[in-house]
C-alpha positions in Angstrom: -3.1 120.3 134.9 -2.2 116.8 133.6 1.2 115.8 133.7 2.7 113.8 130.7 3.5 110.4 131.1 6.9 109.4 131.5 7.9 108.0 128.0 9.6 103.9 128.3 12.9 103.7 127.1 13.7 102.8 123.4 15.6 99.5 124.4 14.2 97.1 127.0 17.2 95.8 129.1 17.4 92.1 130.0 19.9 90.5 132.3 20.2 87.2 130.8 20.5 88.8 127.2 23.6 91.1 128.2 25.6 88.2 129.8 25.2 86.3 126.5 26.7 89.3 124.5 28.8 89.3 127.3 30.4 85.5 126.2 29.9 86.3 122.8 32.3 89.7 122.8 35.5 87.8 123.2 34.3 85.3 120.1 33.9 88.7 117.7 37.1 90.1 118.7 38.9 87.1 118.3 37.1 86.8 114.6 38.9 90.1 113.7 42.3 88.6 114.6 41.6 85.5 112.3 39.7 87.2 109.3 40.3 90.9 109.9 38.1 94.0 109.8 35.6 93.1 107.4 34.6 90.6 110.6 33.4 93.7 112.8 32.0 95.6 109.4 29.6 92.6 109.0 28.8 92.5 112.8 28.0 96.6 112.5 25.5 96.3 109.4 23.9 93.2 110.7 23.5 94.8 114.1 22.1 98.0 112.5 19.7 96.1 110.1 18.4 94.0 112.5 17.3 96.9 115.4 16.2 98.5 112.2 14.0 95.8 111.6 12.6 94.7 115.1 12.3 98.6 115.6 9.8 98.9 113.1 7.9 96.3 114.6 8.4 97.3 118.1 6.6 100.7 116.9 3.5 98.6 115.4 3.0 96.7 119.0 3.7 100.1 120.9 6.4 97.9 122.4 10.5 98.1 123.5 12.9 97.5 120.9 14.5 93.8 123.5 18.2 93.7 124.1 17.5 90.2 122.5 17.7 91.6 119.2 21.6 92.3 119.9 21.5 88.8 120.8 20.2 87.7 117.6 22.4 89.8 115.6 25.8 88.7 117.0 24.7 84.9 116.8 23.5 85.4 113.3 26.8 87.6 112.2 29.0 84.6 114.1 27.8 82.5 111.8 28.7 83.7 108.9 31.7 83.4 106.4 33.8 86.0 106.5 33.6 87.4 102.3 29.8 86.7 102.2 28.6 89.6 100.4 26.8 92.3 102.9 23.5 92.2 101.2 23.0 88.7 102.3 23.9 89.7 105.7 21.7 92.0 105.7 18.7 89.5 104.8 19.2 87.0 106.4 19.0 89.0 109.7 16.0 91.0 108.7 14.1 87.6 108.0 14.8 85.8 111.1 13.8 88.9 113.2 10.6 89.7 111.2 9.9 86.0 110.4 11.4 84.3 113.3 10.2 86.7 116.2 8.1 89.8 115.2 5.6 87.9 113.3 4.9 85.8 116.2 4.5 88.5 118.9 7.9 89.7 119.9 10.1 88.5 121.9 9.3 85.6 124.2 6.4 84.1 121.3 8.7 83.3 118.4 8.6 79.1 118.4 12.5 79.1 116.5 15.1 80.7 117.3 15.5 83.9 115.0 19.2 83.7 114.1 19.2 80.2 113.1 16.0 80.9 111.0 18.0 83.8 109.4 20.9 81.4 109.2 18.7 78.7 107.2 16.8 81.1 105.0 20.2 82.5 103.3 21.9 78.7 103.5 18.8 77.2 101.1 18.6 80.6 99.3 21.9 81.3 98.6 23.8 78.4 99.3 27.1 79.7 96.5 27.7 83.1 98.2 27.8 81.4 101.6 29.9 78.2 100.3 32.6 80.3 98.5 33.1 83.0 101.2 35.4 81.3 103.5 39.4 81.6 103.8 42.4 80.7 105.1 42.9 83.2 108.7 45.7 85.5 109.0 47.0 84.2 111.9 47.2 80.6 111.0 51.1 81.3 109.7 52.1 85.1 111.0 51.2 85.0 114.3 50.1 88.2 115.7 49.1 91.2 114.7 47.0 88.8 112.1 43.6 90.2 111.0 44.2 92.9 113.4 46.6 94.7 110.0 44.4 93.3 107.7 40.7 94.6 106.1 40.0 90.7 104.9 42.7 87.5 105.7 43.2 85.7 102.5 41.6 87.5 100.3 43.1 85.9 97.3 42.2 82.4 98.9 38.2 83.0 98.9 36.3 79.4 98.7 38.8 77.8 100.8 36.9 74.4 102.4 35.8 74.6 106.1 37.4 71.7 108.5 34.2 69.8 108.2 34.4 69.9 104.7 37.9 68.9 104.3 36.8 66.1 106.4 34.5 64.6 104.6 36.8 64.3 101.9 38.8 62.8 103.6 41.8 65.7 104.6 43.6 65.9 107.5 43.2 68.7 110.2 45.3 68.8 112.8 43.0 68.9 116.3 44.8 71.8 117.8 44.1 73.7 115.3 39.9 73.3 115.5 40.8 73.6 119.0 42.3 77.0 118.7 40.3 78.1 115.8 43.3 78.8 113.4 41.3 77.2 110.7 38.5 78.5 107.9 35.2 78.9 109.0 32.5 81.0 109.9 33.8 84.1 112.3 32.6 82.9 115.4 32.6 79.3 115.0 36.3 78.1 114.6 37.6 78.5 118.5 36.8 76.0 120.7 38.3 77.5 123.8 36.4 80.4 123.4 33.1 79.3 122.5 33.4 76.7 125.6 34.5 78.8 127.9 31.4 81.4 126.9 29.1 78.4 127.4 30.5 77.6 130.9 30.4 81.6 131.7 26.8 81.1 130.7 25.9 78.0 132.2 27.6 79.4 135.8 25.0 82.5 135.1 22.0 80.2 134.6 21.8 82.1 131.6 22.1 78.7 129.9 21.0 75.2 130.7 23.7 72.6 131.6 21.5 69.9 130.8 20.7 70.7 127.3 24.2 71.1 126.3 25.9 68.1 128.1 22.6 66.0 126.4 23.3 67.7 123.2 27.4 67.1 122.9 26.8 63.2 124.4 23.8 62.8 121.8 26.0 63.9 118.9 29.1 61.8 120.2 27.0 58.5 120.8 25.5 58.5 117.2 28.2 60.0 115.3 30.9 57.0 117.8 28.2 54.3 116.4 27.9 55.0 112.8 31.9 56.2 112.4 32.8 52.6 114.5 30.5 51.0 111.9 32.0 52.0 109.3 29.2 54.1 107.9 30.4 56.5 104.7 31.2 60.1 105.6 30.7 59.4 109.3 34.1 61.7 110.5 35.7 60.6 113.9 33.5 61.9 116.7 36.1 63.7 118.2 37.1 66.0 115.4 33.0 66.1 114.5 32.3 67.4 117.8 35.2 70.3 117.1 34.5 71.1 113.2 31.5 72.9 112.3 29.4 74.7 114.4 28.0 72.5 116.2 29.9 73.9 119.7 28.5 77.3 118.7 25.2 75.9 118.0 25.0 73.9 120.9 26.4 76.6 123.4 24.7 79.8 122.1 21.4 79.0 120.2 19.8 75.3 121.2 19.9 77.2 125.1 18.2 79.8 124.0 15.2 80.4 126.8 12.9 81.0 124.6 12.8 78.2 121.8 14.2 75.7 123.8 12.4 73.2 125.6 11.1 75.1 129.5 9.2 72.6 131.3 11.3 70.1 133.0 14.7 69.2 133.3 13.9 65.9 131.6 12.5 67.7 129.2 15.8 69.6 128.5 17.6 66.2 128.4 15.2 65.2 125.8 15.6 68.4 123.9 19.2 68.5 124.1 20.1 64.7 123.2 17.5 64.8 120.1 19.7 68.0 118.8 23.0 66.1 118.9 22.0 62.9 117.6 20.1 65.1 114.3 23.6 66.7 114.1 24.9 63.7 113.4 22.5 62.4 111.3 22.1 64.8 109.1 25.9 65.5 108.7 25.9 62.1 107.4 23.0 61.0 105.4 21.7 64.4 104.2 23.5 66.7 101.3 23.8 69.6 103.9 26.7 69.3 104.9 26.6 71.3 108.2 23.6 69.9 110.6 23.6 72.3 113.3 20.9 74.7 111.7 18.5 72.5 110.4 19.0 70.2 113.9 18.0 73.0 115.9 14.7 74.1 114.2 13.5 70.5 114.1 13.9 70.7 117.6 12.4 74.3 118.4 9.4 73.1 116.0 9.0 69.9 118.4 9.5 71.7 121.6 6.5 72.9 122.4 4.9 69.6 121.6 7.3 68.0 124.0 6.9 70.2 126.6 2.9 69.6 126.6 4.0 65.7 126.8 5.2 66.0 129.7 3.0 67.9 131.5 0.2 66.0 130.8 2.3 63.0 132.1 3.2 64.7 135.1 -0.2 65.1 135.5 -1.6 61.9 135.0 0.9 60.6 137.4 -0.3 62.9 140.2 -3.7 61.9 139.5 -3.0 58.5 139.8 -1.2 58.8 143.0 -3.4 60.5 144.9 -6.6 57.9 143.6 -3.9 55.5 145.0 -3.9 57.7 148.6 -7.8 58.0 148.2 -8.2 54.1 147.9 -5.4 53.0 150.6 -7.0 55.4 152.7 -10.5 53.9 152.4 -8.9 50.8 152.8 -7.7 51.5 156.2 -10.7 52.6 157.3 
């Protein structure tokens, strides 16, 4: 009598995926106190849209539905502003796991990472919508309870400018305030305690690379000192650069991502990470996208695997070459 085989279960647990929920659960609760509920409503439908989406998929390989996709969903929800319309949400996250990762394979073939391809799809597609949905948090001038007693902060106040945007026209932010995150901007992206001390808890884990985020933050800060000391239009102080935006997010959370990221060496990494901040800066400044971080990282996941072969065959040519060298001194000596 045959037996029936025991049947996989629906979701494939990763280690190195939970700890980066892990750092990113303090981020969405925070968002809540700043912008209210409607923060955790768009982190539910994205998450729900996006297993949705990879499920479907998963079915078609005869595959696990990853813990990765959970990954993908929070990073992508973090990212957004807070009164985007939920429709958007919703497509952005089902392109960058269909087009981002299920096209390619699944999980561990996609080339870019699939919340920042989600991200850059609804950013060039619907650039308004995503423009006009930030405001002012709830907390900035109560205090506590702040979004906690509140569906949406500042609802009245929709289409008020991120810190990177007032910066660039030339407003004053106060640095504690980036610092602490009691500014507009996307949910997950405005506290810079938090998002550091997820990327240390991370890094400490190894579920992050050091090198790619200390190469990333001194890329961005060499670039962005030399064209701000210069004197270069619309080049912000590198200071409050490094702390407006999402470039700490970005930096922290997606360009360490394991799979898009550069894997060979630790130069490598270096490489990767250096070439991120200094795009950052670049294309803050010289480009009509305001925010870099996006665009920065998918140039860099496209050029990644390219870089990696670089090296390789270097290392290669190296080894060859010093053991001809071993070959010929040893001939010699004989």
């Amino acid at each position: 009598m045959e037996t029936d085989k025991p049947k996989k279960p629906l979701i494939q647990k990763q280690k190195v995926m939970n700890q980066v929920l892990y750092a990113l659960i303090p981020i969405a609760v925070f968002s809540v106190y700043l912008f209210g509920w409607r923060s955790l409503s768009i982190l539910i439908v994205v998450n729900i849209a996006g297993f949705l989406s990879e499920y479907i998929f998963a079915r078609i390989y005869k595959k696990q539905v990853s813990t990765a996709v959970f990954v993908t969903n929070f990073l992508f929800a973090l990212s957004l502003p807070p009164a985007i319309p939920y429709w958007i949400a919703v497509v952005g996250i089902v392109f960058g796991v269909v087009f981002g990762k299920m096209v390619f394979g699944g999980f561990g073939r996609n080339v870019f990472n699939p919340a920042i391809s989600g991200r850059a799809f609804i950013y060039i597609s619907f650039g308004g919508p995503l423009t006009a949905g930030f405001v002012q948090p709830a907390a900035a001038g109560g205090g506590f309870p702040g979004g906690f007693a509140q569906w949406l902060a500042g609802a009245d106040a929709v289409s008020r400018a991120t810190p990177i945007l007032e910066l660039n026209s030339g407003g004053g932010i106060p640095l504690l305030n980036l610092i602490t995150g009691l500014t507009a901007g996307s949910l997950g992206e405005t506290c810079a305690i938090l998002i550091i001390a997820g990327g240390i808890f991370l890094m400490i884990k190894k579920a992050a690379n050091w090198r790619i985020v200390v190469s990333g933050i001194l890329g961005f800060l060499v670039m962005q000192g030399a064209l701000f000391f210069a004197g270069v239009e619309m080049a912000v102080n590198p200071v409050y650069g490094l702390f407006s935006g999402s470039l700490l997010y970005g930096i922290m959370f997606m360009a360490t991502d394991p799979i898009s990221s550069s894997q060979t060496t630790d130069g490598g990494r270096w490489i990767y990470g250096a070439v991120i901040g200094v795009l950052i800066s670049l294309i803050r400044v010289f480009s009509i996208w305001v925010e870099g971080v996006t665009f920065a990282i998918l140039l860099a996941n496209m050029f990644a695997p390219l870089l990696d072969h670089m090296l390789k065959e270097r290392k290669k040519r190296l080894k060859a070459k010093s053991a001809a060298s071993g070959t010929a001194a040893a001939g010699g000596e004989a």
